[in-house]
Backbone as JSON Lines, residues from 0, in Angstrom:
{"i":0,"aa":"X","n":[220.32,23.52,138.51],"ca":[221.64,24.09,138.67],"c":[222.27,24.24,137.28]}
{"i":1,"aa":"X","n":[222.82,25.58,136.91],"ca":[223.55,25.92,135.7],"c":[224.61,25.13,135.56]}
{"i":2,"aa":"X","n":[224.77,24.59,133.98],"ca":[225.84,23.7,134.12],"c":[227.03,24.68,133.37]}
{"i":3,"aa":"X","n":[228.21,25.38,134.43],"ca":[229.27,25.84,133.99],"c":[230.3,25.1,133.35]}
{"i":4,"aa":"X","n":[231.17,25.69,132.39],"ca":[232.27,24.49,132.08],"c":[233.51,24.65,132.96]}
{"i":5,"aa":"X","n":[234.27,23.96,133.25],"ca":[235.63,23.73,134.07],"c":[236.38,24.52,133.67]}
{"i":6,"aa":"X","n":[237.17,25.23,134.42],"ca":[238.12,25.98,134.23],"c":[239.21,26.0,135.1]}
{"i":7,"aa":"X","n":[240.41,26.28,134.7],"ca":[241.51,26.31,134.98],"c":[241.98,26.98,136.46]}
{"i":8,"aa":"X","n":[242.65,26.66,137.2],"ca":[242.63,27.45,138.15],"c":[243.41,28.89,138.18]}
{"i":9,"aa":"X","n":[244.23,29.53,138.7],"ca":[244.98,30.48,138.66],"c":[246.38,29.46,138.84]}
{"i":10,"aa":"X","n":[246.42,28.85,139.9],"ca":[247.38,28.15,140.07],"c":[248.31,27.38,139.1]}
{"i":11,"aa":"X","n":[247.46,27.43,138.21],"ca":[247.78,26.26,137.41],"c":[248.34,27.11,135.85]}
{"i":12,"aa":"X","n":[247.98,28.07,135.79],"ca":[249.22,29.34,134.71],"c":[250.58,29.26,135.13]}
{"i":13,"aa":"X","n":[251.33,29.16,134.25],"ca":[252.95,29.59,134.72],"c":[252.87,31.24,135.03]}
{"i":14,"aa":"X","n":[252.17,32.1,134.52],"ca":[252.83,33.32,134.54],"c":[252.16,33.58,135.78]}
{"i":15,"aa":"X","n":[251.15,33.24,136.27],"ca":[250.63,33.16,137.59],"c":[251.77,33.1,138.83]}
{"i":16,"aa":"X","n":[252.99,31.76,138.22],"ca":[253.49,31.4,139.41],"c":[254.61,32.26,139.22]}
{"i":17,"aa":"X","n":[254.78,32.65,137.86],"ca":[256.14,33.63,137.04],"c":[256.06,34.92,138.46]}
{"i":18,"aa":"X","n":[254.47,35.54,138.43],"ca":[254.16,36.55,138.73],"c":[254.4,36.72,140.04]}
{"i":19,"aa":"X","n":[254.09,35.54,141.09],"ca":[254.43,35.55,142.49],"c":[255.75,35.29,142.56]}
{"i":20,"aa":"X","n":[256.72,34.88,141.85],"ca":[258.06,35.22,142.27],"c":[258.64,36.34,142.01]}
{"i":21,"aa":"X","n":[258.66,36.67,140.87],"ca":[258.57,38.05,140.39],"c":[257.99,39.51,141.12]}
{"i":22,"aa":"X","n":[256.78,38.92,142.0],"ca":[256.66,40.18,143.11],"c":[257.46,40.04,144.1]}
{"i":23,"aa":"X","n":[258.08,38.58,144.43],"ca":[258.73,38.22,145.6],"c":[259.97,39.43,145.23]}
{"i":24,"aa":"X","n":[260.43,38.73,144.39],"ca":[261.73,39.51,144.08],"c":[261.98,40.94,143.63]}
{"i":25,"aa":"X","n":[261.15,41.7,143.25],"ca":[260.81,43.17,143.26],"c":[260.64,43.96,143.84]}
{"i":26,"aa":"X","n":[259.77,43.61,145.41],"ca":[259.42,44.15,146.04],"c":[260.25,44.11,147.32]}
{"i":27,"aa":"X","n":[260.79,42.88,147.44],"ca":[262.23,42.9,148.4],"c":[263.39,43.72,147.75]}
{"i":28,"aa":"X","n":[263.49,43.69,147.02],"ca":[264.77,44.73,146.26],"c":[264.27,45.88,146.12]}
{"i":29,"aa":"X","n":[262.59,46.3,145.68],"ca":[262.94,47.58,146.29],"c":[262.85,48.57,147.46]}
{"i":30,"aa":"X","n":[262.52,47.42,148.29],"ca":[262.73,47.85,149.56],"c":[264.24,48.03,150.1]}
{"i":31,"aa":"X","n":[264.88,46.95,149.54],"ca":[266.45,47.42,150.17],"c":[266.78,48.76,149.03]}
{"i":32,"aa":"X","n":[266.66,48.98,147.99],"ca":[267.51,50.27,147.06],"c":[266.62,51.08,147.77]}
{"i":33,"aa":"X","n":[265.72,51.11,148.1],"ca":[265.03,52.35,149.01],"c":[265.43,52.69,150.29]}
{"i":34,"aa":"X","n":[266.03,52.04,150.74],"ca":[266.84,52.1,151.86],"c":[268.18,53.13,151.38]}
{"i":35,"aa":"X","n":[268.45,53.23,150.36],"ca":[269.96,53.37,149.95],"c":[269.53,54.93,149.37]}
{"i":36,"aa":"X","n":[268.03,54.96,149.11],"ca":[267.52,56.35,148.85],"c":[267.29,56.38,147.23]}
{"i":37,"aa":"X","n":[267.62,55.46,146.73],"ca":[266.91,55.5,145.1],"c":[265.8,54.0,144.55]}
{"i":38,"aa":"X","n":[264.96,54.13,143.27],"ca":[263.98,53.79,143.57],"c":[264.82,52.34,142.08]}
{"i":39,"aa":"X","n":[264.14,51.41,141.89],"ca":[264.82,50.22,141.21],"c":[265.24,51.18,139.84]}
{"i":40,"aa":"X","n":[264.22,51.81,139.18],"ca":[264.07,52.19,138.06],"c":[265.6,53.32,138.11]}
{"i":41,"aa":"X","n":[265.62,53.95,139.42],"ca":[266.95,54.59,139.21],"c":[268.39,53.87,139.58]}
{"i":42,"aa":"X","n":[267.85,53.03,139.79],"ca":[269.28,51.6,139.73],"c":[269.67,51.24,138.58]}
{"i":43,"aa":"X","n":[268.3,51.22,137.78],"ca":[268.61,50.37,136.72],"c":[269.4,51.51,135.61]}
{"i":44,"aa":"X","n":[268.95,52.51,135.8],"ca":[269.8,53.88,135.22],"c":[271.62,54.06,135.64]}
{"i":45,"aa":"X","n":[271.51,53.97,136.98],"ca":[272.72,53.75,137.2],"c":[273.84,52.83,136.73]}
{"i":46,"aa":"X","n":[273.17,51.51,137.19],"ca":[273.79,50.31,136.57],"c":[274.34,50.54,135.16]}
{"i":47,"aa":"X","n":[273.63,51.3,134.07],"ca":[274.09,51.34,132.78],"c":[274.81,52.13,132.51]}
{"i":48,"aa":"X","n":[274.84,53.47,133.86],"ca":[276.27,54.29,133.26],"c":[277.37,53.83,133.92]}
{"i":49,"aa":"X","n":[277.43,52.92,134.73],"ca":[278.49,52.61,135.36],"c":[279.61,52.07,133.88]}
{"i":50,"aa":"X","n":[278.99,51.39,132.78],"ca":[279.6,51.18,132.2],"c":[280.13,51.86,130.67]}
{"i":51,"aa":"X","n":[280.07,53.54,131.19],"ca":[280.36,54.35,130.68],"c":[281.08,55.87,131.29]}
{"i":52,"aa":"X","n":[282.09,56.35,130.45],"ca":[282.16,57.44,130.84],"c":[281.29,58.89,131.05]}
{"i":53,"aa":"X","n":[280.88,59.11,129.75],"ca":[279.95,60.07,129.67],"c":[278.85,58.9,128.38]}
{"i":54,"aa":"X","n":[277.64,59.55,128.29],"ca":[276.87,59.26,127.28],"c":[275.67,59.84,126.76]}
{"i":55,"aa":"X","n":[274.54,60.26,126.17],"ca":[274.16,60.81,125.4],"c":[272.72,59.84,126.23]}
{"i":56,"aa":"X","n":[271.91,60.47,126.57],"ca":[270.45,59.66,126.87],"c":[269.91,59.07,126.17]}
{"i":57,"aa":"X","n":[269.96,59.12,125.09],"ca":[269.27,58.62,123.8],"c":[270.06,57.61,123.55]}
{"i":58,"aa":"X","n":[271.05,57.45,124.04],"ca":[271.63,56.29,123.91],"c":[271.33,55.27,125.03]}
{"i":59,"aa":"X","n":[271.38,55.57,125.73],"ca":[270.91,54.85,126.97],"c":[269.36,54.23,126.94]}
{"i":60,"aa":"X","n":[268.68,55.16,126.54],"ca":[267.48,54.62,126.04],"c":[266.95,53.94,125.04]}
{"i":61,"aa":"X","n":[268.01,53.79,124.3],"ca":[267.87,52.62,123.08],"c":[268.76,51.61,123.56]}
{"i":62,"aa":"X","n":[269.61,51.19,124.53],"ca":[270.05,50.04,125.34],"c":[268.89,49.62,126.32]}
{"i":63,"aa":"X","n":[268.65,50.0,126.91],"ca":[267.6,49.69,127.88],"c":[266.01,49.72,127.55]}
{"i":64,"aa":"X","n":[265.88,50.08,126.19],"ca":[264.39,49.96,125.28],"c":[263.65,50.83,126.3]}
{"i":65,"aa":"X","n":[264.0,52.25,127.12],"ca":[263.33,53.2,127.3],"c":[262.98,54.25,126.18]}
{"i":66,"aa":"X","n":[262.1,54.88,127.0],"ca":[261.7,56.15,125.83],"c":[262.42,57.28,126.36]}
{"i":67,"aa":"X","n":[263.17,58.64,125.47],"ca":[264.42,59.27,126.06],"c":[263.24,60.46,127.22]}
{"i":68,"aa":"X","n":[261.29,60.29,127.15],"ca":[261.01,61.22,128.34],"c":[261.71,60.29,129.61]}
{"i":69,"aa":"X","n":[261.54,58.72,129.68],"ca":[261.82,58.41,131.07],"c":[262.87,58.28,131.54]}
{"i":70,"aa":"X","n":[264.05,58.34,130.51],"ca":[265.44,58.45,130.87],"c":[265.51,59.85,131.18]}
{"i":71,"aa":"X","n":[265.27,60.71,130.61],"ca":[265.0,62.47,131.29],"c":[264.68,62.71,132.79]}
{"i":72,"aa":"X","n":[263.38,61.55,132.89],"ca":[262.75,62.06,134.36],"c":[263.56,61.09,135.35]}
{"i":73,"aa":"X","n":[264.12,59.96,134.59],"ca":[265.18,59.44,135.82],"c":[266.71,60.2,135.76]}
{"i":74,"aa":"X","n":[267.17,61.06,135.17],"ca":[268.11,61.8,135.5],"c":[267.89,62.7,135.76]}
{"i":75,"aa":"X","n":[266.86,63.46,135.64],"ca":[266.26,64.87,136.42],"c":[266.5,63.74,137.9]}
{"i":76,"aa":"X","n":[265.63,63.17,138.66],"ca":[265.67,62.9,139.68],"c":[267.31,62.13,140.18]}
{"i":77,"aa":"X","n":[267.88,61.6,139.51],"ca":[269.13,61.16,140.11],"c":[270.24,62.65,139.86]}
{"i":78,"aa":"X","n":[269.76,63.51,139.46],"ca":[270.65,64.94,139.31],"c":[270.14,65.28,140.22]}
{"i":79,"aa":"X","n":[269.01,65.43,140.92],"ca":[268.82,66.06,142.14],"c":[269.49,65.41,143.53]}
{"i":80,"aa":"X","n":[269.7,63.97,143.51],"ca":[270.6,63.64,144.33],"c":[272.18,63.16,144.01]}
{"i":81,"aa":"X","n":[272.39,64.04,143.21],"ca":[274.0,64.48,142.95],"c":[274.72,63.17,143.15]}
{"i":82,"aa":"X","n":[273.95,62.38,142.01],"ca":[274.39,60.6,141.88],"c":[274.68,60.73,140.23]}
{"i":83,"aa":"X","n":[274.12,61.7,139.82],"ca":[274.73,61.69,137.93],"c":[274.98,63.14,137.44]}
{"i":84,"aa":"X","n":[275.53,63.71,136.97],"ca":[275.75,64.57,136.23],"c":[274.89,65.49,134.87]}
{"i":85,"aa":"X","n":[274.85,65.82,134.3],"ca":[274.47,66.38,132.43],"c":[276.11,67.47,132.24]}
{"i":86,"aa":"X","n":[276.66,67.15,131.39],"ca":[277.14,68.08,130.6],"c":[276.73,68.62,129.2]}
{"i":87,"aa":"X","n":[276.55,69.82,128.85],"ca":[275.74,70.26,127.4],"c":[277.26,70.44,126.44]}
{"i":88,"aa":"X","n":[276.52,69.57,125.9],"ca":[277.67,69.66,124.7],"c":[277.9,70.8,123.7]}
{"i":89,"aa":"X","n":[278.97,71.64,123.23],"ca":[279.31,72.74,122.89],"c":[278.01,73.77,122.79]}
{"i":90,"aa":"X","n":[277.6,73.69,124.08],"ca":[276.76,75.63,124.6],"c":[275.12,74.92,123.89]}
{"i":91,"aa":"X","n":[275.05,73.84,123.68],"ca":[273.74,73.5,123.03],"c":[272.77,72.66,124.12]}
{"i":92,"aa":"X","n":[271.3,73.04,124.29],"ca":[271.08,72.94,125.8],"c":[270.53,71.21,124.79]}
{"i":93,"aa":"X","n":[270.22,71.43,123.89],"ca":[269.6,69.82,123.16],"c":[270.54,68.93,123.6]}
{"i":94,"aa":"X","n":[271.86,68.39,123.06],"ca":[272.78,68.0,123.18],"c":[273.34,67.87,124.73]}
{"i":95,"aa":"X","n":[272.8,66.78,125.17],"ca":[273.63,66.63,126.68],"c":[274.15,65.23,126.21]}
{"i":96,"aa":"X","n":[275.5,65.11,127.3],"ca":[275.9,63.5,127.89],"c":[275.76,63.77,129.49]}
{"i":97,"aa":"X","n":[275.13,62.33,129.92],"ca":[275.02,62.11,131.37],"c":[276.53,61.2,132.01]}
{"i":98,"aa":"X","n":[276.52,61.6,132.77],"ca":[277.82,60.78,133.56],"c":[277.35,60.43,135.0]}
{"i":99,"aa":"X","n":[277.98,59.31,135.45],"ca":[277.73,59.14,136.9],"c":[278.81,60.63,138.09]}
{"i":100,"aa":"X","n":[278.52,60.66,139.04],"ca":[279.09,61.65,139.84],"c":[280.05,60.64,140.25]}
{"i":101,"aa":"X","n":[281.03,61.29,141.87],"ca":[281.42,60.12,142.22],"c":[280.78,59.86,143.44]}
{"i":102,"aa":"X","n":[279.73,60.31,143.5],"ca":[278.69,59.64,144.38],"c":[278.11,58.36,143.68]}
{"i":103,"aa":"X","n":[277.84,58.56,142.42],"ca":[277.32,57.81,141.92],"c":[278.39,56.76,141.91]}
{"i":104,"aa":"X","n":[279.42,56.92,141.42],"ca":[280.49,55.92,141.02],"c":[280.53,54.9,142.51]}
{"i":105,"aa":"X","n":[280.07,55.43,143.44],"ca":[279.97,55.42,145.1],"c":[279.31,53.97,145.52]}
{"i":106,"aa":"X","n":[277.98,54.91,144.89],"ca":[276.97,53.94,145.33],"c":[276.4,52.38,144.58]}
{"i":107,"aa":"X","n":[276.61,52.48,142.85],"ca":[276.28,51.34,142.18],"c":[277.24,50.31,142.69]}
{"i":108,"aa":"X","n":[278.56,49.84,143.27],"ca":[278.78,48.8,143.79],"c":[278.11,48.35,144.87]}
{"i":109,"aa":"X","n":[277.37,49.16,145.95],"ca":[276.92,49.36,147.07],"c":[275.06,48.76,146.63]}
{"i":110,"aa":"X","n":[274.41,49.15,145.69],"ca":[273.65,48.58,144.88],"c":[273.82,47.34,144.11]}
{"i":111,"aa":"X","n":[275.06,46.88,143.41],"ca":[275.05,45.55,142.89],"c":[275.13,44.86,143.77]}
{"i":112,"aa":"X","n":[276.0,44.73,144.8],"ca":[275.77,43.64,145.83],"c":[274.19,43.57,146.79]}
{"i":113,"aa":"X","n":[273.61,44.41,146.74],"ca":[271.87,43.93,147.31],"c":[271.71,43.7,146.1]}
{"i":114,"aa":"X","n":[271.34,43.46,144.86],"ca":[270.83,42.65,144.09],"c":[271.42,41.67,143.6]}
{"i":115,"aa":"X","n":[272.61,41.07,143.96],"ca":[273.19,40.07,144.02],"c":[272.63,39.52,145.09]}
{"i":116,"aa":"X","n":[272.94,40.27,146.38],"ca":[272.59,39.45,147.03],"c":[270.75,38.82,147.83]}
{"i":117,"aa":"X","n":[270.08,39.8,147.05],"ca":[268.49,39.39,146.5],"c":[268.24,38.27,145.75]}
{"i":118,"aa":"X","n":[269.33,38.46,144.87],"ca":[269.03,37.03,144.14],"c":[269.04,36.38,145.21]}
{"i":119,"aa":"X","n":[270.18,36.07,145.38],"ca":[271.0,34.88,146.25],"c":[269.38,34.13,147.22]}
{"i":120,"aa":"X","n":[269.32,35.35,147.76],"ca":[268.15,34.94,148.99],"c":[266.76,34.25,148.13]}
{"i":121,"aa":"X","n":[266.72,35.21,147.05],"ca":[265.46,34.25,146.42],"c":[265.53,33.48,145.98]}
{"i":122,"aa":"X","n":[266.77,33.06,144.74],"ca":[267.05,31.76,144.3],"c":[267.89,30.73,144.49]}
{"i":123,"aa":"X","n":[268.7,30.87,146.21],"ca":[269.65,30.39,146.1],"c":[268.89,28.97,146.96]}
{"i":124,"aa":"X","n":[267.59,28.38,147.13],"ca":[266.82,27.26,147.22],"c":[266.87,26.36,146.17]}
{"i":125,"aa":"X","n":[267.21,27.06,144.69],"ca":[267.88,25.75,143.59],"c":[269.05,25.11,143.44]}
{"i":126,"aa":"X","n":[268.98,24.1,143.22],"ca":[270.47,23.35,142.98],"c":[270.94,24.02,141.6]}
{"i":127,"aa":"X","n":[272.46,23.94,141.85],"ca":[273.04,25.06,140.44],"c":[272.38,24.44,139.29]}
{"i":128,"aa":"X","n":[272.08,23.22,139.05],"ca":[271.18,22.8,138.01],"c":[270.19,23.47,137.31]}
{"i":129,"aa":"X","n":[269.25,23.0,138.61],"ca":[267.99,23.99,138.98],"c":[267.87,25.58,138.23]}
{"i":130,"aa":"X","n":[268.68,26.33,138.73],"ca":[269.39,27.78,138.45],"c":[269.77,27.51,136.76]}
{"i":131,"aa":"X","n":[270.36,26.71,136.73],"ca":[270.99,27.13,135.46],"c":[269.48,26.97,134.23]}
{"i":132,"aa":"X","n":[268.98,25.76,134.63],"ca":[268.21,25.2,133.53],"c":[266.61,26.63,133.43]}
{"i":133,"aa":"X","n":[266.87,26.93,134.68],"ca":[265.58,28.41,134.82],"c":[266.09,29.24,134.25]}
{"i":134,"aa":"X","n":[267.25,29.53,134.66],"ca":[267.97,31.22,133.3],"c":[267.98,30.45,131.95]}
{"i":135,"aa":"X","n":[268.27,29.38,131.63],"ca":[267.89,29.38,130.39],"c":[266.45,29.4,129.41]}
{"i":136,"aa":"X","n":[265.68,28.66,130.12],"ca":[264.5,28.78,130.2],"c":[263.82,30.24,129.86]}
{"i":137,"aa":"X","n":[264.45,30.89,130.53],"ca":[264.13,32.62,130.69],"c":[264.52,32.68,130.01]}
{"i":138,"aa":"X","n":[265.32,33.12,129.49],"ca":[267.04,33.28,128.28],"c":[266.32,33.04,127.04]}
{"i":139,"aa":"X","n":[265.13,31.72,126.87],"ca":[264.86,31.48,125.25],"c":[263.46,32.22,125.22]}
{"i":140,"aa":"X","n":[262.54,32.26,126.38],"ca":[261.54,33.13,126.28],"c":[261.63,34.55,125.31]}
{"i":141,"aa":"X","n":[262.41,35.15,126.51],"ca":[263.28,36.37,126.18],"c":[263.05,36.78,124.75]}
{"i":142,"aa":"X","n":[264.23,35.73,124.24],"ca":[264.63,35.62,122.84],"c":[263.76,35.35,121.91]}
{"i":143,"aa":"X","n":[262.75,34.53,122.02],"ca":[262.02,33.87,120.79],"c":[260.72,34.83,120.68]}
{"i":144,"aa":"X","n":[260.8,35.51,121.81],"ca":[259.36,36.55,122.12],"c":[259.97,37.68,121.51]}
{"i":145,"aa":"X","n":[261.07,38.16,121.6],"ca":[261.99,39.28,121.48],"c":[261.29,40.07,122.2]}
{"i":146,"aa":"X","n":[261.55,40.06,123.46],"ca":[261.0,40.98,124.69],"c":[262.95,41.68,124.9]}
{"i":147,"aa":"X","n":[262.21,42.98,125.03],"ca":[263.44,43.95,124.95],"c":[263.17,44.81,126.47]}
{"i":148,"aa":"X","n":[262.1,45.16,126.95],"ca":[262.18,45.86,127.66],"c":[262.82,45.63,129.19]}
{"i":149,"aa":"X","n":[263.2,46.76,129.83],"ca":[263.9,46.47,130.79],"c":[262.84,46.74,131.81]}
{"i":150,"aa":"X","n":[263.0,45.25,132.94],"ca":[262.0,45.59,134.51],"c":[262.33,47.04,135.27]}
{"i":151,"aa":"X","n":[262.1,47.47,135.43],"ca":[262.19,48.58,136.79],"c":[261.08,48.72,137.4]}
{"i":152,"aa":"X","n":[260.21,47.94,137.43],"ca":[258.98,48.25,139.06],"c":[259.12,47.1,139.32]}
């Protein structure tokens, strides 16, 4: 009999266990924003103009560490459901700012509360302790990795 060496299980990785909560929580949220008719990635678009009037994609995509094609193809598709806007800035088709509609303005409260309340359902099994000492945890990963990009699948 070949003598193999011991190895680790799957179980026994954090990002293993990172990964099964992380589908937990992804895949229940985007089942509810799919319900609502947009997909996470166009939530997460939304979410960021909510805290703007008008803005410039390229700006948006250097907040959210997208590239300005996928901010394009998520406002092509949230312009088709008359949830955001483009205005071209003086007659120049280069030059747009995106704005939410007031559909849009509509629906991102209607969206923050299912992912509030997603959290809630997935993490609300920790004691606020618990909770707090995991976002931080996350919080220095984050930081010391300098991971910039934003989830949307």
């Amino acid at each position: 009999m070949p003598d193999y060496p011991v190895i680790s299980t799957l179980e026994s990785h954090l990002g293993y266990r990172m990964r099964q909560v992380s589908n937990h929580v992804s895949q229940a949220f985007a089942a509810k924003v799919a319900e609502q008719g947009v997909t996470v990635a166009e939530w997460v678009l939304l979410r960021q103009l909510w805290d703007y009037e008008r803005v410039a994609p390229s700006r948006v995509a250097d907040d959210l560490a997208m590239t300005r094609g996928a901010i394009s193809k998520l406002a092509d598709r949230l312009e088709a459901k008359a949830l955001i806007a483009r205005t071209q800035l003086e007659g120049d088709r280069r030059f747009q700012d995106i704005a939410l509609t007031e559909a849009g303005r509509a629906v991102v409260p209607v969206l923050a509360a299912i992912a509030d309340a997603n959290d809630a359902d997935v993490f609300g099994c920790l004691t606020p302790d618990e909770h707090a000492a995991l976002e931080t945890l996350l919080k220095a990963i984050v930081q010391r990795r300098k991971l910039a990009s934003v989830p949307t699948d």
